[in-house]
C-alpha positions as CSV (number, residue, x, y, z in Angstrom):
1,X,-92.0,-222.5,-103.9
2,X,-90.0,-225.5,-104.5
3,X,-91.9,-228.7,-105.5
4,X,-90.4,-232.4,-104.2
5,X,-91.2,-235.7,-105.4
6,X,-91.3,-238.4,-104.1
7,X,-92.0,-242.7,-104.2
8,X,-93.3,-244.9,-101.8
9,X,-91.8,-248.0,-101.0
10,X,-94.6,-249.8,-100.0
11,X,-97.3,-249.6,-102.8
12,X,-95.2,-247.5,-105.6
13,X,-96.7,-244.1,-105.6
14,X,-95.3,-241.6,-106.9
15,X,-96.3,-237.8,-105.5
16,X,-95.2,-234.4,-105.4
17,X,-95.0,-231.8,-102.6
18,X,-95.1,-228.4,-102.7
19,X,-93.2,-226.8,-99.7
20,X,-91.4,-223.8,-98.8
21,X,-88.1,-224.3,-97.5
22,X,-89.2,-223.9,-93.8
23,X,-91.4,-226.3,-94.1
24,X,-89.2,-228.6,-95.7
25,X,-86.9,-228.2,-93.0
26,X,-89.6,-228.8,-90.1
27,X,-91.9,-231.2,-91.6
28,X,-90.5,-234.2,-91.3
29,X,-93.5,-236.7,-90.8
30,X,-94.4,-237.0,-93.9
31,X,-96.9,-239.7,-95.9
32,X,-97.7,-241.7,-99.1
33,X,-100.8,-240.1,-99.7
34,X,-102.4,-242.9,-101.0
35,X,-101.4,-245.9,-98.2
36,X,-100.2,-243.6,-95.7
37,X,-96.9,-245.4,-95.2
38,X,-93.8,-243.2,-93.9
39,X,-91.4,-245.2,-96.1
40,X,-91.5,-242.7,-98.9
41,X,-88.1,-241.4,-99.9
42,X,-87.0,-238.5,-101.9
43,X,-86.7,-238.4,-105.7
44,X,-84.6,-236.6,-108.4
45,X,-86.8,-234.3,-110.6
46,X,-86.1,-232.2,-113.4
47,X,-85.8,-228.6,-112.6
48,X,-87.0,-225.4,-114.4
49,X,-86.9,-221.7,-113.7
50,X,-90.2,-219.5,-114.9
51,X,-89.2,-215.8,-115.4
52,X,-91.8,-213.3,-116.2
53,X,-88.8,-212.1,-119.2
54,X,-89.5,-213.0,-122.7
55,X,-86.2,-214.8,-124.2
């Protein structure tokens, strides 16, 4: 599943989610989990594949 990060506004946490794309789509309340502020917006991560192949 994919994982989203993400930064609150109000006291600078940074947090990642990990959801499934249906409940990325449907969830849309979400919280800092450390203030609980709704001001959180989404950030850009690095992304990486893991294959069960051996390169």
């Amino acid at each position: 599943m994919p994982t989203y990060t993400y930064e609150c506004k109000k006291c600078g946490n940074e947090f990642e989610l990990v959801l499934s794309f249906r409940d990325y789509e449907a969830k849309k309340d979400r919280r800092c989990p450390a203030c609980g502020s709704k001001n959180i917006v989404q950030t850009l991560a690095p992304f990486y594949a893991k294959t069960s192949k051996k390169s």
